[in-house]
C-alpha positions in Angstrom: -0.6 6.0 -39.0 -1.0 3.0 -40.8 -4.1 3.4 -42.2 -3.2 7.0 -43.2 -0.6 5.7 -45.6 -2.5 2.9 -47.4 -3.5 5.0 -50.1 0.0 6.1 -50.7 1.2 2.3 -50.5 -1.1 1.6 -52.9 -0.3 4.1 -55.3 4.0 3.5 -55.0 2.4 -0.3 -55.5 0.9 0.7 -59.1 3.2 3.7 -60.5 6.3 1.0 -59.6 8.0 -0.7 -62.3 5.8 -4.0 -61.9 2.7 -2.2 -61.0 3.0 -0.2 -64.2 4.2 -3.3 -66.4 0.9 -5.0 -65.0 -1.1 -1.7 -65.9 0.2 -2.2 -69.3 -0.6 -5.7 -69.8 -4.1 -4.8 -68.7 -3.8 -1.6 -71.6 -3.2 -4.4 -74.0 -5.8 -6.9 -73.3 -8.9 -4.6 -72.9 -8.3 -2.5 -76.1 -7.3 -5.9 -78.2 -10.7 -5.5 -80.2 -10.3 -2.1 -81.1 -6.5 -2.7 -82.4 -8.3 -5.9 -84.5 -11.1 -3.7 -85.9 -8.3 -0.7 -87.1 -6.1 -3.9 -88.4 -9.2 -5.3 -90.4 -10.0 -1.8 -91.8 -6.0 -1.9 -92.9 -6.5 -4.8 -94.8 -9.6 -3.8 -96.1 -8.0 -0.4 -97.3 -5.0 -2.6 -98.8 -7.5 -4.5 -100.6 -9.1 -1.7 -102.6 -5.7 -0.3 -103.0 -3.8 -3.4 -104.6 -5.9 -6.5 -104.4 -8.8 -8.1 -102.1 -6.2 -11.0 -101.6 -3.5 -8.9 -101.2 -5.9 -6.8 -98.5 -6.8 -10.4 -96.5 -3.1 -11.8 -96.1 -2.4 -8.2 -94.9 -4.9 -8.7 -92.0 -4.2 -11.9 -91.1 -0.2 -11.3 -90.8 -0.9 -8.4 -88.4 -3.6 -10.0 -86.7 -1.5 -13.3 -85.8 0.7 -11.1 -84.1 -1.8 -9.1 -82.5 -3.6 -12.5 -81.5 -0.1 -13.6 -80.5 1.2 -10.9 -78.3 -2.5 -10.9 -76.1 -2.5 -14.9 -75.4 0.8 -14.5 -73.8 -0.2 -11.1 -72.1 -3.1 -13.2 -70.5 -1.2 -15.8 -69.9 1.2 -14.0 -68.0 -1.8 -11.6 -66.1 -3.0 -14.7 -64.2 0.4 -16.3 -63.2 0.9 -12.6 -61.5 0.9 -13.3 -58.3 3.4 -15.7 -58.3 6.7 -15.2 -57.0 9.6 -13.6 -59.3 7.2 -13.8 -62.0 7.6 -10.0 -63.1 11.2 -10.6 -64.5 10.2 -13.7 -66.2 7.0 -12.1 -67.5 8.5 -9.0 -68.6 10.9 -11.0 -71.0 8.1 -13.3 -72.5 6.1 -9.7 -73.1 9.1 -8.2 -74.7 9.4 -11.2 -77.1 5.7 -11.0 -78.1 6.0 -7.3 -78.4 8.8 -7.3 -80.9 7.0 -10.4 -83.0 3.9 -8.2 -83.2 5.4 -4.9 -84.1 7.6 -6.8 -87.0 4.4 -8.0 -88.1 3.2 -4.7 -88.5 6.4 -3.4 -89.5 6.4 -5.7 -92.8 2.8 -5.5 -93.6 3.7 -1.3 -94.2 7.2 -2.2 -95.8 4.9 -5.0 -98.1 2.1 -2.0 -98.9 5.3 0.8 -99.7 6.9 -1.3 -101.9 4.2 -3.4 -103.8 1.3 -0.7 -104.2 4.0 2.0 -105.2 4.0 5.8 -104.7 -0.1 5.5 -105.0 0.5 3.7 -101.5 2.6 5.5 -99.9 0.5 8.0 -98.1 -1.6 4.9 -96.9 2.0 3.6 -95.5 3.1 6.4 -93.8 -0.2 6.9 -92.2 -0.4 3.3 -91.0 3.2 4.0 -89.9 2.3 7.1 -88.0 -0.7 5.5 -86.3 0.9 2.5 -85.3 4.2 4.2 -83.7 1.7 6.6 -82.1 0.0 3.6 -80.3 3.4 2.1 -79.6 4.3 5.2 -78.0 1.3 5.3 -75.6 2.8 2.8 -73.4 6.0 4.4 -72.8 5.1 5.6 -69.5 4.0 1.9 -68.4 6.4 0.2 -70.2 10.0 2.0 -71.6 11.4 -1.2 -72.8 9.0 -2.2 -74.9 8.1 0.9 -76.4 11.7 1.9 -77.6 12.0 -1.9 -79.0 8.6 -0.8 -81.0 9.9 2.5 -82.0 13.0 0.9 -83.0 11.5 -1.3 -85.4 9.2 1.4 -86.9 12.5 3.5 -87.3 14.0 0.6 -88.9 10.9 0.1 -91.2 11.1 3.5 -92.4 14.8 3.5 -93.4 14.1 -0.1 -95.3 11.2 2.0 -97.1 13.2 4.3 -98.6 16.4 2.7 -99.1 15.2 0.4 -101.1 12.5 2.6 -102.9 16.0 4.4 -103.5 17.6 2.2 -104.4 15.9 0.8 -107.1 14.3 3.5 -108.0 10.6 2.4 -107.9 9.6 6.2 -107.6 10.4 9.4 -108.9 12.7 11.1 -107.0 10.9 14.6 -106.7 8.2 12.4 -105.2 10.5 10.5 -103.2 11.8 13.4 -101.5 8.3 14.6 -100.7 7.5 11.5 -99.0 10.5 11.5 -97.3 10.5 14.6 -95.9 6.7 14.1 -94.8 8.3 11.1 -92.7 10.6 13.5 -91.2 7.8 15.7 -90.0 5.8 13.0 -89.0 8.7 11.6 -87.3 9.2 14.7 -85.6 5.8 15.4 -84.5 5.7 11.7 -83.1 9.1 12.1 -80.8 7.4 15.2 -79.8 4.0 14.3 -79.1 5.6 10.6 -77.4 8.0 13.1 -74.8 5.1 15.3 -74.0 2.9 13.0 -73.1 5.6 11.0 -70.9 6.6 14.3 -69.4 2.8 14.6 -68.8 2.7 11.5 -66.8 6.0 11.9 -65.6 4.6 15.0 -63.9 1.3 13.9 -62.7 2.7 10.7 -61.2 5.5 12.9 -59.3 2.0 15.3 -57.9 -0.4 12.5 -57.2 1.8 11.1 -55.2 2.9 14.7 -53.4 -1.1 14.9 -53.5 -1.3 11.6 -51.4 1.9 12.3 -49.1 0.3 16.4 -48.1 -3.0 13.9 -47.7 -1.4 11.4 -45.4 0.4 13.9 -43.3 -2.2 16.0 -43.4 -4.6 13.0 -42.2 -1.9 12.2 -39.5 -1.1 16.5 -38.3 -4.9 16.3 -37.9 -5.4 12.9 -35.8 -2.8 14.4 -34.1 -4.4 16.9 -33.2 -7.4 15.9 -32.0 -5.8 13.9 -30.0 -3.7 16.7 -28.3 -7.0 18.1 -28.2 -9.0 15.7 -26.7 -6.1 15.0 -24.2 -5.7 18.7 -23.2 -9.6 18.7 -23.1 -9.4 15.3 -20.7 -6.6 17.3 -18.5 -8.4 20.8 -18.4 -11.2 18.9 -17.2 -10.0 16.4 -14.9 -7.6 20.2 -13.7 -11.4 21.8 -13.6 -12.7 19.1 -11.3 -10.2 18.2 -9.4 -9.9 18.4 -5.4 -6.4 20.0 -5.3 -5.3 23.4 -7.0 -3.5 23.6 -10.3 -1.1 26.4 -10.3 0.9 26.7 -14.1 3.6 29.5 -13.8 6.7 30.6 -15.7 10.3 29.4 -14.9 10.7 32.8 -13.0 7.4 32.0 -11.0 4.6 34.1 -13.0 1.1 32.6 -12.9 -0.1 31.6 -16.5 -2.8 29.1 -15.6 -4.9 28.6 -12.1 -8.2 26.0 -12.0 -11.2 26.6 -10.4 -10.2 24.9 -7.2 -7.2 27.3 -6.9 -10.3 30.0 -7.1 -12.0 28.5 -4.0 -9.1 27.6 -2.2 -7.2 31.8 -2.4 -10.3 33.4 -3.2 -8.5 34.8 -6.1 -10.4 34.9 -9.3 -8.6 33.4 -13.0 -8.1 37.3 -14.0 -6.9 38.4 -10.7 -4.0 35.7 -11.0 -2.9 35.2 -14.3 0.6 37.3 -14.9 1.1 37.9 -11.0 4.3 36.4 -9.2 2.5 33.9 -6.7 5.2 35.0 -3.9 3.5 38.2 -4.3 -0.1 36.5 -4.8 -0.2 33.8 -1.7 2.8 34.5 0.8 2.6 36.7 3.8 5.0 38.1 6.2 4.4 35.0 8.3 5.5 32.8 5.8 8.4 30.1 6.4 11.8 31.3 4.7 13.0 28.3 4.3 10.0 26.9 2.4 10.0 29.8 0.1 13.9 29.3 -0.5 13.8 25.5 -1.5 10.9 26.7 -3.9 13.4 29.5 -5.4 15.6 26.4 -5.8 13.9 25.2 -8.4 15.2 27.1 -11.2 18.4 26.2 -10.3 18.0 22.5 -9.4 15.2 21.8 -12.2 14.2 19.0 -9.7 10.3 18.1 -7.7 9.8 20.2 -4.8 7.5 19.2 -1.8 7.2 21.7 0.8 4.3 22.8 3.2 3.7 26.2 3.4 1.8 29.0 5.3 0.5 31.4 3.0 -2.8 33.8 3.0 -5.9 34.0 1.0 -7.0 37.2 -1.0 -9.1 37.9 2.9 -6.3 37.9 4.7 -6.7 34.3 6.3 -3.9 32.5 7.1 -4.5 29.0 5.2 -1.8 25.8 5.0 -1.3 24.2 1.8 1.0 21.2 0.9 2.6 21.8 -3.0 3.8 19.4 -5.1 5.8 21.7 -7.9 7.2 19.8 -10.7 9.7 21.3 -13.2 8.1 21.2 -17.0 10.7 20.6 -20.1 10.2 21.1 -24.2 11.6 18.5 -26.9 14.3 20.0 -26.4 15.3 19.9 -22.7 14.4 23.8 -22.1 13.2 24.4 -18.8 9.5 26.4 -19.8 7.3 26.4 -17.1 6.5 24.9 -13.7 3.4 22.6 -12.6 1.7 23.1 -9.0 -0.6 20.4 -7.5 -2.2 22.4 -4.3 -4.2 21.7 -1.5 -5.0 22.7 1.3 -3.9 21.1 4.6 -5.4 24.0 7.4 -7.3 21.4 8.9 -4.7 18.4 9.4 -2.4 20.7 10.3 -4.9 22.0 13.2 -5.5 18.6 13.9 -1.2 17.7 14.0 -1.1 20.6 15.9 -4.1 19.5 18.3 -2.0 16.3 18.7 1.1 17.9 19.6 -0.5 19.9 22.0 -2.7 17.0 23.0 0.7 14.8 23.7 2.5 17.2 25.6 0.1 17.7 27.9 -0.3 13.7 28.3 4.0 13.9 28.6 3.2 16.1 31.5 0.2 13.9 32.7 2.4 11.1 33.1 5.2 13.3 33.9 3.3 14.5 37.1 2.0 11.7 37.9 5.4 9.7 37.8 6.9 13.0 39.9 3.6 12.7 42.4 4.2 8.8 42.9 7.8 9.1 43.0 7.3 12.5 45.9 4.7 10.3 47.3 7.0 7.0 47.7 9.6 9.6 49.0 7.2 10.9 51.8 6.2 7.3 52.5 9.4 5.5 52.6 11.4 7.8 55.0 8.3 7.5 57.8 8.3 3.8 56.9 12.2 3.5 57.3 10.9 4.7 61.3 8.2 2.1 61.5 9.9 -0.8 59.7 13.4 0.1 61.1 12.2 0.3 64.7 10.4 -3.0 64.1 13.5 -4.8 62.9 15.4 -3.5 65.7 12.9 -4.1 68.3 12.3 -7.7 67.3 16.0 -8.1 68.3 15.8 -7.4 71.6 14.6 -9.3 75.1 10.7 -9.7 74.0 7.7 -11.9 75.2 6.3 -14.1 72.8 3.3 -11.3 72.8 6.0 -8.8 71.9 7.2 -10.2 69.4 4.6 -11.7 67.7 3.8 -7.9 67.5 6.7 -6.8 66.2 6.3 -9.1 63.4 2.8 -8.3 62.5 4.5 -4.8 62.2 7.5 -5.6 60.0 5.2 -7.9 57.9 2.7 -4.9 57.4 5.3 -2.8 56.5 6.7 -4.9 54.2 3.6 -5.4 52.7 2.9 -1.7 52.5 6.5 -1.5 50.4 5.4 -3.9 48.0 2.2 -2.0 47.4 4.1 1.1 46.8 6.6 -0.5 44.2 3.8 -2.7 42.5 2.3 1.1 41.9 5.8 2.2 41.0 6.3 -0.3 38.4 3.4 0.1 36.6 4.0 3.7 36.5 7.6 3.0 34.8 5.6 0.6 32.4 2.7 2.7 32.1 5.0 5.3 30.7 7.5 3.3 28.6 10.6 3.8 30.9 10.9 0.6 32.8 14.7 -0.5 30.7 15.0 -4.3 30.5 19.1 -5.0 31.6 20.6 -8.2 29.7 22.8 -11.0 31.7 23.7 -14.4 31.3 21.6 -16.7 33.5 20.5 -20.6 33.3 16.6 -20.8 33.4 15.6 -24.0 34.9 18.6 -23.0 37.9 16.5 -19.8 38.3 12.8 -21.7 38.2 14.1 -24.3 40.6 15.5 -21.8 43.1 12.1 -19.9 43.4 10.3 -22.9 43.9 12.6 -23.8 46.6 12.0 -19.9 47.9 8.6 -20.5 48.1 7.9 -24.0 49.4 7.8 -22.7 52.7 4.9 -20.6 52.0 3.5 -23.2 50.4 3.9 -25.9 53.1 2.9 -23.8 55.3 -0.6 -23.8 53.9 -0.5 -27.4 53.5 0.0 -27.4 49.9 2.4 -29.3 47.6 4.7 -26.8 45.4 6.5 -29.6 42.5 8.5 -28.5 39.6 8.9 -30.4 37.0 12.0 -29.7 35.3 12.1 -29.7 30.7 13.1 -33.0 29.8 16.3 -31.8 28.1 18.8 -29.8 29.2 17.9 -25.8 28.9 21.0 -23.6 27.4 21.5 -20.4 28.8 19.9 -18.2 27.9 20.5 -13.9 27.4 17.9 -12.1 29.3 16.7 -9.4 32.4 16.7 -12.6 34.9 15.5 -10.4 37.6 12.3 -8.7 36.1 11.9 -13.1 34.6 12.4 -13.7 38.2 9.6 -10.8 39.2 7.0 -12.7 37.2 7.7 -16.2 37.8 7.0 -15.1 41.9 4.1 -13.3 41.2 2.5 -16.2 38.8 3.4 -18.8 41.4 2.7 -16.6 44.7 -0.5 -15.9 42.7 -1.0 -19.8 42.8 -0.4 -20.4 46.1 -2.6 -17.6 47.4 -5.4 -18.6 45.7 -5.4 -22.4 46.1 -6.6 -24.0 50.0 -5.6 -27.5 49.0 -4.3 -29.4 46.8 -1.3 -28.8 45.1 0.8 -26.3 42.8 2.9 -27.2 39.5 5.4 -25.3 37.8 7.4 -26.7 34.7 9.2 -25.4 32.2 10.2 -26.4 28.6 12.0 -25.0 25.7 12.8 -24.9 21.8 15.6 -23.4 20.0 15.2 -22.0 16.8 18.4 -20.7 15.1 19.8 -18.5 17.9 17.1 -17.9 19.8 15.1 -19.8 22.2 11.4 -20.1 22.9 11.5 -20.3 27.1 8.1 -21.0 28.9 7.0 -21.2 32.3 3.9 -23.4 33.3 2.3 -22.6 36.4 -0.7 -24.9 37.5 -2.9 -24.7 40.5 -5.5 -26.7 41.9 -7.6 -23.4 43.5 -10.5 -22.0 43.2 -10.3 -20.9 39.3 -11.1 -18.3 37.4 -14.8 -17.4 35.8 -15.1 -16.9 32.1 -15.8 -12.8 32.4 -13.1 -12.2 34.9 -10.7 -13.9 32.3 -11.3 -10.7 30.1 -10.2 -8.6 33.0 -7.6 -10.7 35.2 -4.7 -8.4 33.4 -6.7 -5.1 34.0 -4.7 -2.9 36.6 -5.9 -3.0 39.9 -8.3 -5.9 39.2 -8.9 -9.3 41.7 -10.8 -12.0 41.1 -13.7 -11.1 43.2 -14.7 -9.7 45.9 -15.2 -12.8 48.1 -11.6 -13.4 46.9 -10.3 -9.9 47.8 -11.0 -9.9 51.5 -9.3 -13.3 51.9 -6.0 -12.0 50.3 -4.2 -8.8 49.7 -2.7 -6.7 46.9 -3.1 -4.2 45.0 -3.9 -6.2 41.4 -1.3 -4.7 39.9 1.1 -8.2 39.8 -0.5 -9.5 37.1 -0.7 -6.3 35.2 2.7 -5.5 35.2 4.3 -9.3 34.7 2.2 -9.2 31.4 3.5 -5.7 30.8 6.9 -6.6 31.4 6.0 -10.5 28.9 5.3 -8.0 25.8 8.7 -5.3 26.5 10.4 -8.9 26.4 8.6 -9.9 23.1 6.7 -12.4 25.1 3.2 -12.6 26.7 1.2 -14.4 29.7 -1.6 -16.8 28.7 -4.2 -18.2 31.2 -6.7 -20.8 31.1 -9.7 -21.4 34.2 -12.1 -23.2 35.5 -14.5 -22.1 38.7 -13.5 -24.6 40.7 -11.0 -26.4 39.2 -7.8 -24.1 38.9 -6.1 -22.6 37.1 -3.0 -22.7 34.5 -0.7 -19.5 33.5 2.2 -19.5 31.2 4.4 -17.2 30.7 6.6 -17.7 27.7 9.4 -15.2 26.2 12.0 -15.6 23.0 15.6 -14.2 24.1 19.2 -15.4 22.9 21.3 -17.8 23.4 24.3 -16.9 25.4 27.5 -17.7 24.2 29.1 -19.2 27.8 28.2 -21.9 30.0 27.1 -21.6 33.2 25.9 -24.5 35.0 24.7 -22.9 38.5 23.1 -19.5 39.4 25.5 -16.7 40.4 25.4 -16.9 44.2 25.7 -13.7 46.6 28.4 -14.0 49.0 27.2 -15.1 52.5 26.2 -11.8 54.4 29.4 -10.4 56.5 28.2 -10.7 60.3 29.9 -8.2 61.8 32.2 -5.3 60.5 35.4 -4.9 62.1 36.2 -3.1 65.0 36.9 0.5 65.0 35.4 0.8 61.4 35.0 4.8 61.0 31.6 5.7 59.3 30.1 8.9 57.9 26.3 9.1 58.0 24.5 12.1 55.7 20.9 12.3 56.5 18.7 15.2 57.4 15.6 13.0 59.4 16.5 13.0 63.0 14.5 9.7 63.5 16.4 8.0 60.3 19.6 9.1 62.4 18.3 7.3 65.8 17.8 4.1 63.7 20.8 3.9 62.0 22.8 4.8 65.1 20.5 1.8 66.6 21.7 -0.1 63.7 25.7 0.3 63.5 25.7 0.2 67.6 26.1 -3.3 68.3 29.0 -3.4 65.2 31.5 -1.3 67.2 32.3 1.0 64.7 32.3 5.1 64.8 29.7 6.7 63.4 28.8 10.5 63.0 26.2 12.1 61.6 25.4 15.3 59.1 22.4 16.6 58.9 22.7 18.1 55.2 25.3 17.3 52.1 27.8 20.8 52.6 28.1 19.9 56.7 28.7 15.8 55.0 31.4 17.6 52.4 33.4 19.5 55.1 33.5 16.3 58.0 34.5 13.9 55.3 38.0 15.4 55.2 38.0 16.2 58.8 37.0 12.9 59.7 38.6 10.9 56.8 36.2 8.3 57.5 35.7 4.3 55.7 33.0 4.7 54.4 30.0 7.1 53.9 26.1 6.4 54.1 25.0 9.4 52.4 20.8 10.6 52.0 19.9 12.3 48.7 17.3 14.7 49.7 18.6 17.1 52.2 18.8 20.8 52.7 21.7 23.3 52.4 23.4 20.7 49.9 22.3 17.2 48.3 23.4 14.1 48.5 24.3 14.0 44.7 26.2 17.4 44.9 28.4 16.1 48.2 29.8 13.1 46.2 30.6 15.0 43.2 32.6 17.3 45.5 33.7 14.5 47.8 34.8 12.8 44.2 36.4 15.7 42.4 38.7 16.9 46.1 39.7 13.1 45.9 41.1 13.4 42.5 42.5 16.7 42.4 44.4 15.2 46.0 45.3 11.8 43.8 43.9 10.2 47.0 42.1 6.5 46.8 38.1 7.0 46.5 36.4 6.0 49.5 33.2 4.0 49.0 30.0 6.0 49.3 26.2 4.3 49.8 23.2 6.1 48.8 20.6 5.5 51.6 17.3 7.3 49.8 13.4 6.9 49.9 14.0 7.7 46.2 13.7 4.2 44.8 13.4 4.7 40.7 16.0 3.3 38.4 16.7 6.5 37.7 17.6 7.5 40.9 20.2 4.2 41.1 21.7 5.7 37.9 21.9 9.0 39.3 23.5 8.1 41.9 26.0 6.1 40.3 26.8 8.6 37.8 27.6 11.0 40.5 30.2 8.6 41.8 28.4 6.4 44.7 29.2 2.7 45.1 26.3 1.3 46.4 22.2 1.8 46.3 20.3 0.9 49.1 16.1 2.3 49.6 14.5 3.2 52.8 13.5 1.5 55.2 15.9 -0.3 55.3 16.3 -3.4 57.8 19.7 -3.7 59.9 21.3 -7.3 57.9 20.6 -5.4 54.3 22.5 -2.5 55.9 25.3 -4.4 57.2 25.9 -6.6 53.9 25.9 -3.3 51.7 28.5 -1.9 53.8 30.4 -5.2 54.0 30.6 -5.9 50.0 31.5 -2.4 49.1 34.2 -2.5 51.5 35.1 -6.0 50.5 35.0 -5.2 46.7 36.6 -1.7 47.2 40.3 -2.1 46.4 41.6 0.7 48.7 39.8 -1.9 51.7 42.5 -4.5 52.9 41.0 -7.8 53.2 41.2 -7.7 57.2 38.6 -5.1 58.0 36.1 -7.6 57.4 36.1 -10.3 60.5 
């Protein structure tokens, strides 16, 4: 805008009162000869009128004013530019001004009187001319003008007053001359106000003439800017990937691009003027989207919604629309502006993905129902096998005998920890294995399962040390049981795979704020690891080799799921190898600090030996050979047991029987475990009569199942098989803990 009003600046600059008292000091200076040469031709006139020295003296006394007033116009002009010299200038000119016009002034008073009525047309002419040129300047310079015209006015009263009064000329001619100055002086005022009015008016139009230019200049840059920015937007709308959609408040199309075109199929014509409800949406169309659309005329706020609509074929299409509300200068809501695309294909793709997760949910959801139905299946056979070995290795055997109904329990056992290794890593494998938080020491936990397995370990001639943190490890906030699942597989890993030598476990420990960074080291000295089976030695179902593999057993899932169960507890397992020369794994995890001290590990009370005499017990289960076992089991504790062989025939002998305790299945016909105790518990509170502890006895052995269980109302968990001591100390601490139990049943 700046440069639009320079011309304008620069004309307020010269038509102000400065810049038109410079203007006139220029006026001066450059028409000084031509105001000599009409004063010389004065004189000269004079001098043929009166006398050649009368004429010279004339010419000089104007000219030294002339001469006088230009020296200290030129003077001022180049001391201009400093600053306040206008007001100080202005003053000096007026002073020269008035010396010069008296100058004047007395030469025509000096001709008048001295040359007589001969002179004094040639004085009223010289008069004329010289207030004439006075007046010029009024424009440029008021104040010294009217001080000129003053002093001419002046002059011509002196004239004829004094020619009055001493009659120096006839009065007839007197009166002629005087009224000649009257219509000179009239003629002068007049010609002097026209031409100020003149330019007066032409200053007041150039300037209007510059201001229409300037705003002119500045409508039109404006403009072409608009224009070149709505040229830049209709283009970059033209060729832009997403559809531009323009429409009235009340949703009429006004303006569509050509991507619109290609994404509807509806050509600029066909759309402009037409509701786009009526345009895009079909019968399909979500009602909700199309009502938080219709919200924006009310709200006047952005709207992002995606929406099912149809093309001009017919074809259902998705598109995602950003619609923002549009406002004048004003704040009127005029029009609303559409970004559109279309989204068919991710939302084929989401929809792919949707589809393509559910049926992985019910993947892993069949699987998890097919391992858990096939641990079921397995368990209640191998509660026959494994019971019957536990019960058999009790009785009057040969050393042959037993040493065969050992390899039997062992097998089985083994068998169970290959079926809840495969369980495990199906809870992990499926992000539902829940990590439980307790208070427990960690170095009391390492050192307790190093003394667990030193046995094992001595009996293959090997060394098991643990080397305890040098300072004292805090308690710590943590699932110590799944810790306690990982330290036995990293050091029963150890032991397995080392012949000699020696295995080292030690722990250390940092505390930063309230956490603690706790880590396990577990070193062997066995035959070590290569560099490519490093990359797999956390794969499920992987061993070190095959040579390996037929000297040991397991599934090579340990490893697996302890690294699987490191990262749930923001932790990991790290290992290092050598063929050869061992082997080191640590397992490190960050958990809290607990708030209590506790200085030993929680210890189990010492298993009850025998349950007192008389001790009435309720057995629910549906298998005939899981009966003969457990009858096998409770025989030698001489307590009563009976048996139901599904949950409704368990309901109706609990209260005919009233029995101590109940040992109740979960899979059975006619009625479930989990529906008996709910009955059992609900007759027991609507008789107000003391709950009697109940023990689930299943082959279902998910943490679900456990909570299942307990939320139905049982106190106890146990999972097939079971073996006759585990059977005996689970009926012994519920009893025991069970506040209804006097202390005395136990013996």
């Amino acid at each position: 805008m700046a440069k639009f009003s320079a011309a304008l600046e620069k004309f307020d600059k010269s038509t102000s009162a400065e810049g038109l008292f410079w203007r006139y000091c220029r006026s001066r200076l450059g028409f000084f000869w031509p105001r000599i040469i009409v004063l010389a031709i004065s004189g000269l006139s004079a001098g043929f009128l009166l006398s050649p020295v009368f004429g010279f003296w004339l010419f000089a006394l104007t000219a030294v004013g002339e001469i006088l007033d230009t020296l200290v116009l030129r003077h001022i002009m180049t001391k201009r530019l400093q600053v306040h010299r206008f007001l100080a200038s202005r003053k000096i000119a007026v002073l020269t001004a008035t010396v010069q016009t008296s100058t004047i002034a007395f030469a025509i008073i000096l001709i008048w009187l001295i040359g007589g009525p001969p002179a004094h047309f040639f004085a009223l002419v010289m008069l004329t001319s010289t207030a004439i040129d006075a007046g010029m300047a009024v424009f440029y310079s008021p104040v010294i003008t009217r001080i000129k015209q003053g002093i001419f006015a002046a002059a011509m009263f002196i004239l004829f007053a004094v020619d009055f009064s001493f009659g120096l000329t006839n009065t007839a001619f007197l009166a002629v001359d005087f009224g000649a100055a009257l219509v000179l002086a009239y003629v002068i005022s007049r010609l002097l106000s026209f031409l100020y009015r003149y330019q007066s008016n032409n200053r007041t139009n150039m300037r209007k003439s510059l201001v229409a230019e300037r705003d002119s200049k500045i409508i039109n840059a404006e403009l072409e800017e608009q224009q070149r920015a709505e040229n830049k937007l209709a283009m970059v709308a033209e060729n832009i990937n997403d559809g531009i959609i323009i429409t009235t408040p009340d949703a009429k199309i006004t303006w569509v691009n050509a991507k619109f075109t290609s994404i509807t199929g509806y050509e600029f014509d066909e759309a402009i003027g037409r509701p786009i409800r009526d345009l895009l949406n079909g019968p399909w169309t979500s009602k909700q989207a199309l009502e938080k659309i219709g919200a924006i005329e009310h709200d006047q706020r952005h709207v992002r919604v995606e929406i099912e609509n149809r093309t001009k074929s017919g074809e259902r299409i998705w598109m995602e629309s950003s619609i923002t509300p549009i406002f004048d200068n004003t704040g009127k809501y005029i029009q609303n502006f559409s970004v559109t695309r279309d989204i068919s294909k991710a939302k084929k793709n989401e929809l792919d993905l949707a589809d393509a997760k559910t049926e992985a949910e019910n993947a892993l959801r069949v699987k998890s129902e097919f391992l858990a139905a096939m641990s079921h299946e397995i368990r209640t056979p191998m509660n026959g096998i494994v019971g019957m070995a536990d019960l058999l290795t009790k009785t009057s055997l040969s050393s042959q005998q037993s040493q065969y109904a050992k390899i039997i329990t062992e097998s089985g056992e083994a068998l169970l920890s290959i079926i809840d290794d495969i369980l495990n890593f199906s809870r992990l494998e499926a992000g539902k294995m829940q990590l439980k938080s307790s208070m427990f020491a960690p170095e009391l936990l390492v050192r307790s399962l190093v003394d667990l397995l030193t046995l094992g370990a001595e009996q293959k001639g090997l060394s098991l040390i643990f080397e305890p943190a040098t300072l004292p490890q805090p308690n710590l906030i943590g699932d110590m049981g799944r810790i306690r699942q990982i330290i036995i597989n990293l050091v029963g890993n150890a032991i397995k795979f080392t012949e000699t030598g020696q295995v080292t476990v030690a722990t250390k420990h940092t505390i930063v704020n309230d956490l603690c960074h706790f880590s396990v080291t577990v070193k062997d000295t066995g035959i070590g690891i290569s560099k490519t089976q490093l990359g797999q030695i956390f794969d499920a179902f992987t061993q070190i080799d095959a040579k390996s593999t037929r000297k040991v057993d397991g599934t090579g899932l340990g490893l697996s799921i302890s690294k699987a169960l490191a990262n749930q507890m923001e932790g990991d397992i790290s290992v290092s190898s050598k063929v050869g020369a061992g082997s080191v794994f640590i397992f490190h995890a960050t958990l809290p600090l607990a708030d209590l001290v506790q200085t030993t590990l929680p210890v189990k009370p010492a298993p009850i030996a025998n349950l007192r005499k008389g001790l009435k017990i309720l057995v629910a289960e549906d298998n005939k050979t899981n009966q003969f076992i457990l009858q096998k089991m409770l025989e030698g504790q001489n307590v009563h047991t009976r048996f139901a062989d599904n949950g409704k025939k368990a309901f109706e002998m609990f209260f005919e029987e009233l029995p101590d305790v109940v040992i109740m299945d979960i899979s059975m016909p006619v009625m479930d475990g989990l529906e008996a105790t709910r009955k059992i518990r609900e007759s027991e509170q609507k008789n107000q009569r003391i709950p009697i502890p109940i023990i689930a006895l299943t082959a279902n052995a998910f943490e679900s199942d456990r909570l299942d269980c307990i939320a139905a109302g049982m106190d106890g968990f146990l999972t097939k098989p079971i073996l006759q001591h585990k059977l005996v100390d689970e009926i012994s601490a519920r009893l025991a803990a069970h506040s209804a139990i006097p202390e005395d049943l136990c013996e």
